[in-house]
N, C-alpha and C positions, 0 to 999 in steps of 0.2 A: 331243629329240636334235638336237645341232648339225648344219649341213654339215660332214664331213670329206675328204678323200684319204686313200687307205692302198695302201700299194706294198708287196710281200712277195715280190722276185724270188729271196730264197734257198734252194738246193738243202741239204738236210739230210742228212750223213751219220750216224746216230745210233745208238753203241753199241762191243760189245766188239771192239778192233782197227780202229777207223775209218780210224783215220790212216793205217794200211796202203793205205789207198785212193786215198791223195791226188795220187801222181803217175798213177794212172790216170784218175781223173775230169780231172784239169787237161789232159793231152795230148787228151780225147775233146774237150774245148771249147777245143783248138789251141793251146796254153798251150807255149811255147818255151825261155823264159828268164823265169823268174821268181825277184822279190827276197825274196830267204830273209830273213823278220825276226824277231826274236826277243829275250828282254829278256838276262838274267843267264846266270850260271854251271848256274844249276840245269837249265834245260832243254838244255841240254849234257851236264851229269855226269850224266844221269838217263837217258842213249841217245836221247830223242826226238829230238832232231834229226837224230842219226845214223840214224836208222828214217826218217824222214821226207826226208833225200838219198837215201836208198838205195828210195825205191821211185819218187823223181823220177829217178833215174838208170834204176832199171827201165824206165821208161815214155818214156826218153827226151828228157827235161826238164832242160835245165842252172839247174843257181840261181847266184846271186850270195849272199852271205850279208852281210848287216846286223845284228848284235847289240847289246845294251847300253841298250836300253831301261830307263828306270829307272817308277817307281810314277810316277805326275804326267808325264805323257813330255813332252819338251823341245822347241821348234820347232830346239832346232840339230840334232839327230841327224835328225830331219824332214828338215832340206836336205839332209843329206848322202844320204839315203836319195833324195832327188829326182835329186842330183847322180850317183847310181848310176843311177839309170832311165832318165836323159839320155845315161849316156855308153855301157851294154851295150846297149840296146834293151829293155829289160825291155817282156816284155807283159803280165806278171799280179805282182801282190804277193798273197805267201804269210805270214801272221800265222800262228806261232807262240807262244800265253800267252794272257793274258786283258785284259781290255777297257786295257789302257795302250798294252800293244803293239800290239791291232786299232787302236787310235783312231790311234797314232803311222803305221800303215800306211794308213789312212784316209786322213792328211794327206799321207804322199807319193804316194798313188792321184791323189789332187788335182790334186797342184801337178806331176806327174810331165811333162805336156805344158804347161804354164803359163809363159810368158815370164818374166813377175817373180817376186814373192818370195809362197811358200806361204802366209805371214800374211796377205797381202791378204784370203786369204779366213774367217779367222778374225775380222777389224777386220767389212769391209763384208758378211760373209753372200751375197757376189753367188752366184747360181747358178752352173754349170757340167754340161753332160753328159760335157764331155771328162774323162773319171776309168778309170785303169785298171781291168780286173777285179779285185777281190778276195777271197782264200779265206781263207779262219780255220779253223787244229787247236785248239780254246780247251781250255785249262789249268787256268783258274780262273774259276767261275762266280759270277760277278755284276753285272760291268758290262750284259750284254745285248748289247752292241756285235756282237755275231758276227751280228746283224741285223736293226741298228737302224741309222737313216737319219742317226746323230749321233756327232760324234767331238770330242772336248776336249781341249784343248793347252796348255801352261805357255809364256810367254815368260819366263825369268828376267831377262831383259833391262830387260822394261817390267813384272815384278811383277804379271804380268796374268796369268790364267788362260780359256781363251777355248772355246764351243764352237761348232761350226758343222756346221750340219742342213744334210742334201742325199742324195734319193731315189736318187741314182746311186751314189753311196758305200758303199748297203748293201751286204754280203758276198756274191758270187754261190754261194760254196761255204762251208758249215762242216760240219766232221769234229768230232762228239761222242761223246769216251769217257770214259763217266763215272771209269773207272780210274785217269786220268790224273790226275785229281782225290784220291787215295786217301793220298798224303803231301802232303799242302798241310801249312803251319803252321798249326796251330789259330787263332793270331788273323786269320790271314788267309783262312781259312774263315769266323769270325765276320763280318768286316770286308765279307765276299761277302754274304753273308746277310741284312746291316743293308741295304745298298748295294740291293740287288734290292727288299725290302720298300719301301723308301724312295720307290724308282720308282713302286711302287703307291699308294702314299700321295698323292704329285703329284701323278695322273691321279685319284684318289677326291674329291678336297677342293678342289672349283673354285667356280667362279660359276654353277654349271647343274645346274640342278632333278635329279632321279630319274634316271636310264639305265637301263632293267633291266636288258638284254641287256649292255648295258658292264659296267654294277654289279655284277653278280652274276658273271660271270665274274673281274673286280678283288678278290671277296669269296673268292672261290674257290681264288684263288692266295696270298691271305692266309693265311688257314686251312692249305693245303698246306704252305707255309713256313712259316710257326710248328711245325705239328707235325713234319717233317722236321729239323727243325732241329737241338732237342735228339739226336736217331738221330745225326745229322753227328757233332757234337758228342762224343757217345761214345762211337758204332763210325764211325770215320775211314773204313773199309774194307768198311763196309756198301753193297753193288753198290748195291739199291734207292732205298735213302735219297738218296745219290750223284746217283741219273741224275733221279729226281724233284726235287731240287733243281737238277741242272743244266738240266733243260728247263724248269724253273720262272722262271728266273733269264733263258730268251731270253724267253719270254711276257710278262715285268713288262714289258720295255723295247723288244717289238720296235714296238709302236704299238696292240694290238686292245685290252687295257684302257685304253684312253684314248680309242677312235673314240666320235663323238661328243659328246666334251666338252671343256672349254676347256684347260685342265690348269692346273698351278698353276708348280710348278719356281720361283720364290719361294727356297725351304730350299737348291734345289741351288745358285743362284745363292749366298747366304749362304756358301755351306760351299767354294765355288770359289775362293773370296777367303784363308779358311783358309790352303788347300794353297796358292794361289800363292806365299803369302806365307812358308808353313811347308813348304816341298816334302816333308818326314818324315810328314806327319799323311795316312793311310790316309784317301782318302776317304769308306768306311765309316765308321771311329770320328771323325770329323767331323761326318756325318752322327747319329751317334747322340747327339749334346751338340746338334747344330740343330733337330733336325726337334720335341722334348718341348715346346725353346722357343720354338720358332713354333705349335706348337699354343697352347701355353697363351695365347701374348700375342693368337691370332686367331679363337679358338674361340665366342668373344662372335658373333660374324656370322653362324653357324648351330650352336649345340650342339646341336641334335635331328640335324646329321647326324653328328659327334659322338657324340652317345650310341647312333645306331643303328650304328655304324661299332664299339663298344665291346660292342653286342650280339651281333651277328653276328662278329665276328673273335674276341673272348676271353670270349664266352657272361654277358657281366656282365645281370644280374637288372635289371632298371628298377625305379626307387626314388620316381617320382613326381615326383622336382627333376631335370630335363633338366639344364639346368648343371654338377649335381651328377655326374649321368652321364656327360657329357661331361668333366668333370675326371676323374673315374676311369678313360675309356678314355686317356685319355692318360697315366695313371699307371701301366698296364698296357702300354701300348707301349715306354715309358722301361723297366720293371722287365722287361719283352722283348727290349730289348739288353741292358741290365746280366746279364742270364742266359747270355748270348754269351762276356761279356769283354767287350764295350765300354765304355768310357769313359762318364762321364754328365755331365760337365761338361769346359768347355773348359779349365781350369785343369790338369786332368789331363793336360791334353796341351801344357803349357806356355803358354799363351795367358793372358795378363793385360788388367786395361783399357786399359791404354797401348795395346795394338794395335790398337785396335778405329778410331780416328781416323787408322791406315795404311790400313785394309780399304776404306773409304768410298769415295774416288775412284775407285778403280778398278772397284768394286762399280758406280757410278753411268754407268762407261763400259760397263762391261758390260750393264747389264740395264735402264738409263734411269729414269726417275723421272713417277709411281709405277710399280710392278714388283710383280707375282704378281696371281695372280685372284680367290682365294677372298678375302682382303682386299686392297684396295689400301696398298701401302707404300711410305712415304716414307725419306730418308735416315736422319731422325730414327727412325722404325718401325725401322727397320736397329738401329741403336743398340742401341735398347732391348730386341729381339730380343736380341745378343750379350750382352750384359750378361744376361740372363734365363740366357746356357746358359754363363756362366761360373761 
């Protein structure tokens, strides 16, 4: 087991009618004027937001409100959300949705007391403790962001897609109702679902020997999500199903299936280059054309964890060829999204080989060279990765 840090200051509200709660826990921890953020039309027309003014006003809490988040969230509506926190006083930001708009709120908790310009800290990573409070009502489970130490940002500007890790950023409040969850669009439950798993996958597949106590809790949440899945999948409206996926989905990414080991995030780098570049492409079904191809091209470095990873997650029989096993778990992972509705290659999602010599620089600013742990990757390795998941 590695050295690690693990930080988990988040308060859990978890279950039916959470959100009802929210202007009262916020006023208990002096919460005054907080920036109401929120993405689309849907969580408007749908009353949440109206439920959630109306118990901030209960408890005596003015909000500002910021809407318009989009999927991939954008460093401009980030400024503008900073430029609101500068000029009411905002003490707390309140996230409304799921991991685009916690992250989009993450960035202006950030930059909210910061002189210059929010991207500073997306470019250099500098730390910072000066970061507003932040609560999260989450919407849609998969990002993890409702408290996890990590928030990712699109600059459409520089065609970058950028993330930035910082233990002060994690959410001090999340309200989880799995209800809220119960009309999501199907692809975008799928798209949740890949996205969380994916998480796990990162933390499973590094440069560090055995973990039990990491591993076997990593193998646990595997398992859990794959079988809830299909339930999601056909009763939308299934409470259970619902809440076990939605507490599944903060576990993959708040940090514990990864204490003690190196992690990989390799694929997620990959698949950031995608969305930058394609801001439409769900980072889910991105993920689910990266992660088969980056197995296949890196599985050579260790199939025995591989084929133990295809033992334990989809009960596959050992055959005596590790290799061989190792190619079958990962033929089972791929046939694990394709069960979803995701995508299995990047062609489905418009992506040709022409793009792949746009993805590169920027990939290279982002994650440096070589980049990931389980194999070291080069630009070239990059390459032939995309190529592999088109």
């Amino acid at each position: 087991m590695e050295n690690f840090e693990f930080v988990s200051p988040t308060h859990f509200v978890f279950g039916r009618g959470a959100e009802e709660q929210v202007g009262a826990k916020l006023a208990e921890r002096g919460a005054r004027r907080v920036l109401l953020h929120y993405g689309g039309r849907s969580a408007v027309e749908s009353g949440l937001i109206g439920r959630v003014k109306a118990s901030l006003d209960a408890a005596g809490v003015a909000c500002v409100e910021l809407g318009g988040v989009r999927p991939n969230p954008e460093v401009g509506l980030v400024r503008q959300g900073v430029a609101l926190c500068k000029e009411h006083g905002i003490d707390w930001v309140l996230a409304v949705g799921g991991g685009s708009v916690i992250d989009s709120a993450k960035a202006i908790a950030v930059g909210a007391h910061y002189a210059g310009d929010v991207w500073d800290f997306f470019e250099t990573k500098q730390p910072t403790d000066d970061v507003l409070p932040i609560a999260v009502v989450l919407t849609i489970p998969a990002a993890g962001s409702e408290a996890s130490k990590n928030a990712v940002v699109s600059n459409d500007a520089l065609q970058m897609k950028s993330g930035y890790p910082n233990n002060a950023q994690r959410p001090k409040l999340a309200f989880m109702n799995p209800e809220l969850t119960f009309t999501l669009p199907e692809y975008q439950t799928a798209a949740g679902i890949t996205d969380m798993f994916c998480h796990l996958l990162e933390r499973f597949f590094d440069d560090v020997g055995a973990v039990p106590v990491t591993d076997n809790l990593n193998l646990s949440l595997m398992k859990t999500v794959r079988a809830e899945a299909p339930r999601v999948m056909v009763e939308p409206d299934n409470y259970d199903a619902r809440a076990n996926i939605m507490w599944a989905g903060m576990l993959c990414h708040q940090g514990l299936a990864g204490a003690g080991r190196h992690e990989d995030w390799a694929t997620h780098g990959l698949e950031h280059e995608l969305s930058a570049l394609f801001p439409h492409i769900t980072h889910g079904a991105g993920l689910a054309c990266m992660f088969p191809a980056w197995m296949e091209y890196v599985h050579g470095e260790n199939p025995t964890r591989f084929a133990f990873y295809g033992r334990e997650v989809f009960g596959l029989a050992p055959t005596g060829d590790v290799d061989a096993d190792a190619l079958s778990a990962i033929d089972e992972t791929r046939a694990f999204f394709a069960s979803l509705g995701m995508p299995t290659t990047l062609a489905e999602l418009g992506v040709g080989e022409g793009d792949i010599e746009k993805m590169i620089p920027t990939l290279r600013a982002n994650k440096g060279e070589p980049f990931g742990s389980f194999k070291k990757l080069t630009m070239d390795d990059a390459r032939e990765i995309y190529r592999l998941a088109l």
